[in-house]
C-alpha positions as CSV (number, residue, x, y, z in Angstrom):
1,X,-2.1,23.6,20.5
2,X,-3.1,20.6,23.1
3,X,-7.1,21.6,22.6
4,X,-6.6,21.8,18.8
5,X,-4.5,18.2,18.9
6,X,-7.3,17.1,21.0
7,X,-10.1,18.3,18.8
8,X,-8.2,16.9,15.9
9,X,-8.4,13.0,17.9
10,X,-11.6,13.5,19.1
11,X,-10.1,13.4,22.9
12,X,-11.3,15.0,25.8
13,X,-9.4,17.5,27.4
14,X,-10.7,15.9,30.6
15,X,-8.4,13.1,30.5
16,X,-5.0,14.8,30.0
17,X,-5.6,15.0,34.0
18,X,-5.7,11.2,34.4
19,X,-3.0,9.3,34.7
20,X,-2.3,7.0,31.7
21,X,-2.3,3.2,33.7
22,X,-6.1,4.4,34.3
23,X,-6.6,5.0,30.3
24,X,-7.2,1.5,28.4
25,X,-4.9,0.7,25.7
26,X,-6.9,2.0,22.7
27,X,-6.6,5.6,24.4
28,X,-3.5,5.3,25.4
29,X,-2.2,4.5,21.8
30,X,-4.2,7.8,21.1
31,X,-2.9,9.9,23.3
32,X,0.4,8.8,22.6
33,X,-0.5,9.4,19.0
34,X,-1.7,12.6,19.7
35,X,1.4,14.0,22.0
36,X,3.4,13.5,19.3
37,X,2.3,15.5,16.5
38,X,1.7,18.2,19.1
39,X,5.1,20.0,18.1
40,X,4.3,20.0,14.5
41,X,6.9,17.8,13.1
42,X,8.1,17.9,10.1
43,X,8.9,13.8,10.4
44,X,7.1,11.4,12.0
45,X,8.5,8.1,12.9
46,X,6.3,5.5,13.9
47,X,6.6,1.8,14.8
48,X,4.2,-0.7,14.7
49,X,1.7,2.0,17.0
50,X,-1.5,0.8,15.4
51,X,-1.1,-2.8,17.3
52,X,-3.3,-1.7,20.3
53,X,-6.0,0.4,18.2
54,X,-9.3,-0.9,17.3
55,X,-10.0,-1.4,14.0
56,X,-12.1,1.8,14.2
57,X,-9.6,3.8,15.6
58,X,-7.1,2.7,13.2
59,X,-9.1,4.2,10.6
60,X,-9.5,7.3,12.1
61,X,-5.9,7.5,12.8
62,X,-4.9,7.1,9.3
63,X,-7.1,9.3,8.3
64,X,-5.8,12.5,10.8
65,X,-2.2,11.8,9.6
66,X,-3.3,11.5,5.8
67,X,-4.8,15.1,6.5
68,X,-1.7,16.3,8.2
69,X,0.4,14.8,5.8
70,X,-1.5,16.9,3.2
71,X,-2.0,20.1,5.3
72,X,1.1,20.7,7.0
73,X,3.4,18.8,4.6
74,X,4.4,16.3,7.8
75,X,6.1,12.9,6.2
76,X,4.9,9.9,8.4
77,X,6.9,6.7,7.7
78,X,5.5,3.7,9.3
79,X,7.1,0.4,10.0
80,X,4.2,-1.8,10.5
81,X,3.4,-5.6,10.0
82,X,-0.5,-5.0,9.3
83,X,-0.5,-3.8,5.5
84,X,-3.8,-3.5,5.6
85,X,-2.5,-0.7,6.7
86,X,-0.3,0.0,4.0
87,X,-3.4,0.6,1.5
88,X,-4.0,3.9,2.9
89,X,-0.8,5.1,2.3
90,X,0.9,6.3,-0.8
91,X,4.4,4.6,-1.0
92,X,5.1,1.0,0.5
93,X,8.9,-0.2,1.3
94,X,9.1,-4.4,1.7
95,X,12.3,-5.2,3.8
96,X,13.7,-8.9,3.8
97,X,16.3,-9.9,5.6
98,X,17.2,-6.5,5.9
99,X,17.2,-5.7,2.4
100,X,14.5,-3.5,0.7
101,X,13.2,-6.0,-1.9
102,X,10.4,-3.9,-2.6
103,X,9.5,0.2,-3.1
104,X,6.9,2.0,-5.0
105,X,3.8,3.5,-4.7
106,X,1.0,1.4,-3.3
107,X,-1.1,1.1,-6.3
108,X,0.9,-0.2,-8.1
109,X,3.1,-2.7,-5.9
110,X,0.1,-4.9,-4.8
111,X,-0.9,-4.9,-8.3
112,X,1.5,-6.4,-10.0
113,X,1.2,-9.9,-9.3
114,X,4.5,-11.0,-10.4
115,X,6.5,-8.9,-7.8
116,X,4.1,-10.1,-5.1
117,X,4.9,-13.8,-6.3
118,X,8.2,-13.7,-6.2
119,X,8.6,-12.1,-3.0
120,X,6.2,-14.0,-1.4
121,X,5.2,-11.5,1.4
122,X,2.3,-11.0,3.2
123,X,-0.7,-9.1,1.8
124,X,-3.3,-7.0,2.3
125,X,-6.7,-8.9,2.8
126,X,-8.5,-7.4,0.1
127,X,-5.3,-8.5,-2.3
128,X,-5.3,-11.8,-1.0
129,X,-9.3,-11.9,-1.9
130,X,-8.9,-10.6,-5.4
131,X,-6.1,-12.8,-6.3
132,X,-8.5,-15.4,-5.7
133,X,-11.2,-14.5,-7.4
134,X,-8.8,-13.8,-10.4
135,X,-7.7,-17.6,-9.8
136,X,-11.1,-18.4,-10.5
137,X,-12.0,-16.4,-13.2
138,X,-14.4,-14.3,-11.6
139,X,-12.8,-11.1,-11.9
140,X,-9.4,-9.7,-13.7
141,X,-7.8,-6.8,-11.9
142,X,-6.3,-6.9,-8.2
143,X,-8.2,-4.4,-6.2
144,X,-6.8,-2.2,-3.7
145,X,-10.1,-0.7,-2.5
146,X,-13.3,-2.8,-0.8
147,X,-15.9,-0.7,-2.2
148,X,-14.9,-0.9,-6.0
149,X,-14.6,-4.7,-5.5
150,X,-17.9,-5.0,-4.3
151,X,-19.2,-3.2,-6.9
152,X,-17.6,-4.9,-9.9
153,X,-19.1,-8.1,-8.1
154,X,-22.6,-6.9,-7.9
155,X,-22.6,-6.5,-11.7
């Protein structure tokens, strides 16, 4: 199971012998990662564990849990304060002052303008952008995803 977790991250085996102060922080958020969906679990509770990723490696990371999450049924529920994040998922909680304010699916809580208004939380960079740009009248949808933005502006 450790060399097909390993596969799965992209880590050598090689460095499970190493000891972890001699790892820099990217790898060590990976291996940390990686230990922990070693016994399969059915629920996986994470907490602001992207912080010390690159962006790269954040990708990649979201995208081995979106697979498990589809493959093995695992639920991964993420408290994080980069919702960039957040787009990749499928269902977003908002908690203010310790009070959910705000649950649904992704696609449609960042696009409904109103509920992001009132709330007044932070968002997701490409939200931010296309709330701009439907400020000033150059496009009329919020976009969730950079690549259909782009291309509704290259028309």
């Amino acid at each position: 199971r450790v060399g097909e977790v390993c596969s799965l991250f992209n880590i050598d085996k090689n460095i499970l012998n190493k000891k972890m102060v001699l790892l820099d922080d990217d790898l060590k958020q990976q291996v940390v990662l990686a230990s922990a969906i070693i016994s399969k679990p059915s629920i996986l509770l994470l907490d602001d564990c992207f912080s010390m990723l690159s962006f790269k490696n954040k990708r990649k990371i979201i995208k081995i849990l979106n697979k498990l999450c589809k493959e093995s049924k695992m639920t991964v529920i993420m408290a994080t304060h980069d919702l960039d994040l957040v787009l990749s998922t499928s269902r977003v909680m908002v908690i203010s002052n310790g009070r959910i304010v705000v649950d649904g699916l992704v696609k449609n809580v960042f696009k409904d303008r109103e509920k992001i208004d009132t709330y007044n939380f932070s968002l997701p960079f490409i939200v931010e952008l296309s709330k701009k740009l439907i400020d000033k009248g150059v496009i009329n949808n919020i976009y969730l995803d950079e690549r259909k933005l782009v291309d509704v502006l290259w028309k």
